[in-house]
C-alpha positions as CSV (number, residue, x, y, z in Angstrom):
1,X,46.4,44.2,89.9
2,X,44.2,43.8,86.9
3,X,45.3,45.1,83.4
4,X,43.6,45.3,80.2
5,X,45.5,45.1,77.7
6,X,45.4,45.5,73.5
7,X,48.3,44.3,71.3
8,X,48.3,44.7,67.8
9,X,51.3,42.9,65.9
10,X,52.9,44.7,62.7
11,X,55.3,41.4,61.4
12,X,57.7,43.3,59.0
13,X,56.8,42.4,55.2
14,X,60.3,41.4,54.8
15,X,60.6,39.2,57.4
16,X,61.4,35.7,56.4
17,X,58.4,33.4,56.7
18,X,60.4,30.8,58.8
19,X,61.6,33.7,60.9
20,X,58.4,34.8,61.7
21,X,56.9,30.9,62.5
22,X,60.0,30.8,65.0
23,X,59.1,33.9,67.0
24,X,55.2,33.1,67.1
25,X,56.2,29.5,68.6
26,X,58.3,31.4,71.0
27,X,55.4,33.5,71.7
28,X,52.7,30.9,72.1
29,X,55.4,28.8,74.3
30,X,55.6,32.1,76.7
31,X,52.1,32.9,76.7
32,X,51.0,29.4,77.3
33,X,53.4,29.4,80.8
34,X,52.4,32.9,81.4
35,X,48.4,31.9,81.5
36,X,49.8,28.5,83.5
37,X,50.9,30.7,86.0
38,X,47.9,32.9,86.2
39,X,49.5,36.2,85.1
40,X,47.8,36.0,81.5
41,X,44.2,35.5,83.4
42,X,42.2,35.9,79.6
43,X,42.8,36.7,76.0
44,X,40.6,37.4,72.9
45,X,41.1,37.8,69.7
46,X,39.9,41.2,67.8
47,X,38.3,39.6,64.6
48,X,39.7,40.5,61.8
49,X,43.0,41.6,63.1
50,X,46.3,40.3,64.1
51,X,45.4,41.5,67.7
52,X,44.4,40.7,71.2
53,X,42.6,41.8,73.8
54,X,44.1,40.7,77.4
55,X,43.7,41.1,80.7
56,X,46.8,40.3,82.7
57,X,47.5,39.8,86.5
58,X,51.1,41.7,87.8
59,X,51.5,42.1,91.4
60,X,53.1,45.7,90.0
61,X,53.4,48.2,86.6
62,X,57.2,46.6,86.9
63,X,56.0,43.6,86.7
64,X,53.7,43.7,83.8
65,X,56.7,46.0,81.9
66,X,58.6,43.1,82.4
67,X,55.9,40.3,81.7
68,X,55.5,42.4,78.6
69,X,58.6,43.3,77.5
70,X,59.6,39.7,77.5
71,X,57.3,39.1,74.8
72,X,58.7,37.3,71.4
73,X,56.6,39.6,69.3
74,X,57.0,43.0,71.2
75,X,59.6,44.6,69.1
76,X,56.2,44.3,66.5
77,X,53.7,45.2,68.6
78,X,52.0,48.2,69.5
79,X,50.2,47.7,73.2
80,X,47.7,49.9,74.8
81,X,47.4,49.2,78.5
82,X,44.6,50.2,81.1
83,X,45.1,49.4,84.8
84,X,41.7,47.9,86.1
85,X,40.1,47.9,89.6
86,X,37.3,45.6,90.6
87,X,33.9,47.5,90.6
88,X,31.9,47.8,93.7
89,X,28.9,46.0,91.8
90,X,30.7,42.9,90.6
91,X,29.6,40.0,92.2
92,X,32.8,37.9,91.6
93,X,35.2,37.9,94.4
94,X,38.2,37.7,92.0
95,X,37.8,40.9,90.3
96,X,40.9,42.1,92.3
């Protein structure tokens, strides 16, 4: 199942600039094996924003909760999520 997917990150203010550098490594570390895998199929950035624009690949909503939930930054992120279904006029096979 397809899922598009917008985080926006809200770092605390207060939050020690070495603390934040270690949870962004975290996160890159996770997303980088996450889009190895093929479950992170895309991401964009949102220009001018410290956001993203995803589309993820989770055999289940449990799934992506826990793809997402395992995310460095979620505790600072707020995440809109739309399932997607492939559209009868695409001519890609993989828009599963």
């Amino acid at each position: 199942m397809l899922f598009h997917i917008r985080m926006d990150v809200r770092l605390p203010e207060n939050m020690p600039p070495e603390t934040a550098e270690k949870i962004k490594a975290e996160e890159k570390a996770y997303f980088q094996a996450l889009q190895q895998s093929g479950k992170w199929r895309h991401i964009w950035r949102i220009v001018g924003q410290y956001s993203n624009i995803s589309i993820f690949d989770a055999e289940s909503n449990e799934e992506l909760h826990r793809l997402i939930g395992n995310l460095p930054l979620f505790p600072y992120m707020r995440i809109e999520v739309l399932p997607l279904c492939r559209h009868p006029s695409s001519l890609y096979a993989d828009d599963r």
